[in-house]
C-alpha positions in Angstrom: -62.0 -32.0 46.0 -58.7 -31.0 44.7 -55.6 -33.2 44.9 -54.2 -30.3 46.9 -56.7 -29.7 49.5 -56.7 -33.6 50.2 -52.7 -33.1 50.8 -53.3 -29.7 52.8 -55.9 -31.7 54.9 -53.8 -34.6 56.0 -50.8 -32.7 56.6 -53.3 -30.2 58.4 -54.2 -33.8 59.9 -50.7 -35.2 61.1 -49.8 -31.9 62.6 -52.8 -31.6 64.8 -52.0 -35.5 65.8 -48.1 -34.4 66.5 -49.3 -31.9 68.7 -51.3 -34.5 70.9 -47.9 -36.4 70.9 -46.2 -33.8 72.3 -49.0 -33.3 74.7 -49.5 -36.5 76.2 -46.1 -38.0 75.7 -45.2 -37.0 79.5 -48.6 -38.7 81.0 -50.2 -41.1 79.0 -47.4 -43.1 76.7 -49.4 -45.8 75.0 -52.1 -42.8 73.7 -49.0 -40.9 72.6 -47.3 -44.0 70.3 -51.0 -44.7 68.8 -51.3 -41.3 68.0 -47.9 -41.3 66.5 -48.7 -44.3 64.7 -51.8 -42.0 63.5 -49.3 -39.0 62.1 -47.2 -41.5 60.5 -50.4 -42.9 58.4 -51.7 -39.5 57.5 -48.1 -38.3 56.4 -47.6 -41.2 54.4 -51.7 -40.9 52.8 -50.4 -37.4 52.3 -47.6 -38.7 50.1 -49.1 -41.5 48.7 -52.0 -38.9 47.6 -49.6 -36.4 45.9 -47.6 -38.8 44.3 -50.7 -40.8 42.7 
């Protein structure tokens, strides 16, 4: 695989796991801070990908 399509893919990744934030912030608040705990690892693998 390219070094781009990893990126793509875990930014593709984060987005899709900020989108469960945002969904189940309102009833569920300990599944919403793992999953933002999840977006903050795939953004920073992202980054840590691009740069490397």
């Amino acid at each position: 695989m390219t070094k781009t399509l990893v990126v793509i893919g875990l930014l593709a990744l984060a987005g899709f796991l900020a989108g469960g934030v945002y969904a189940t912030w309102k009833t569920t608040r300990g599944l919403a801070i793992a999953l933002a705990v999840l977006v903050v690892v795939a953004l920073g693998g992202a980054v840590a990908w691009y740069l490397g």
